[in-house]
N, C-alpha and C positions, 0 to 999 in steps of 0.2 A: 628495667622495670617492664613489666609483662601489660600488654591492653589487653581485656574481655571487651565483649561486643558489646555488656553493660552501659561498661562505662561510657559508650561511643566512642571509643577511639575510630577513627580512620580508616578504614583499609586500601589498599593498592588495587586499583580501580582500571579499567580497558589502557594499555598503553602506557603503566606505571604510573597511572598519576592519581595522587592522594586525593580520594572524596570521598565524605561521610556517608554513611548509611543510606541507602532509597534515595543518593542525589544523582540525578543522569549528567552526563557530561555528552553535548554534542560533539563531533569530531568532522573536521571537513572531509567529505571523501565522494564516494559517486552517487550520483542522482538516486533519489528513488525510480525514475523510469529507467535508468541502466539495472538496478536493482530487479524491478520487476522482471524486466527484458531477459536477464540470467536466471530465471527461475522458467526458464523452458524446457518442456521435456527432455532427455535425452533418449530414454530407452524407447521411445513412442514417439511417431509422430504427434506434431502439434495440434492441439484443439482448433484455434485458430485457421491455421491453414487446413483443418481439413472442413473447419464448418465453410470457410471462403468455397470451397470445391463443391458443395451439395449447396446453397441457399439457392434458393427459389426468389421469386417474386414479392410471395408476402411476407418474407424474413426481409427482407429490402425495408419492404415497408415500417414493419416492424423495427429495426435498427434506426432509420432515419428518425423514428422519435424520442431517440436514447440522445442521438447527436445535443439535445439542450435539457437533456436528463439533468434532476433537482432534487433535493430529499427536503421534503415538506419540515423547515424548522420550527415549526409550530408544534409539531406528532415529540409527542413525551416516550414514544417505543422508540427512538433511537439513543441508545447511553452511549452517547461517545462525543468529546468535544468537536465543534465547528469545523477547527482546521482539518482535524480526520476525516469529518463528512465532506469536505471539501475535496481532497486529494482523493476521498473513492470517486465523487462525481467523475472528477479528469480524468481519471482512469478509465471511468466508464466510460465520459464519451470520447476517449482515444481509443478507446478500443473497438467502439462502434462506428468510426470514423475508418479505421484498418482495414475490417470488413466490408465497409461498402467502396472501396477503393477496387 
């Protein structure tokens, strides 16, 4: 017997494993900060280290207020759930933590 997507049948889903339609399946594997960390340039030096190489004074300055950087959850202009705004914050201030190092 044949499934159409109609009917919802199943499909074979990341790793062989049957899940319905639009249902995510988590999988254990490496961090999102390994994740992010592997998305460095190759072909080009790093932004990163090159902004480390030219900051000045008032990028110092500037940075050091990121370190307890927040996104106002009260502001209706962010469409994205909590735990996402969560994980940019960290990211933000691991990153501006890298930099002033």
């Amino acid at each position: 017997m044949r499934c159409s997507r109609k009917q919802g049948c199943p499909s074979t889903g990341p790793q062989g494993r049957l899940v319905k339609k639009r249902q995510y399946v988590r999988h254990p594997g490496p961090s999102r900060r390994t994740y992010a960390d592997s998305l460095l340039p190759v072909a080009y030096d790093s932004f990163l280290e090159e902004a480390a190489t030219v900051m000045q004074p008032r990028h110092h300055r500037m940075l050091r207020k990121l370190l307890d950087f927040r996104f106002d959850r009260r502001a209706i202009r962010y469409n994205l759930p909590a735990n996402r705004l969560k994980m940019i914050e960290q990211e933000i201030r691991r990153r501006a933590s890298w930099l002033l190092k």
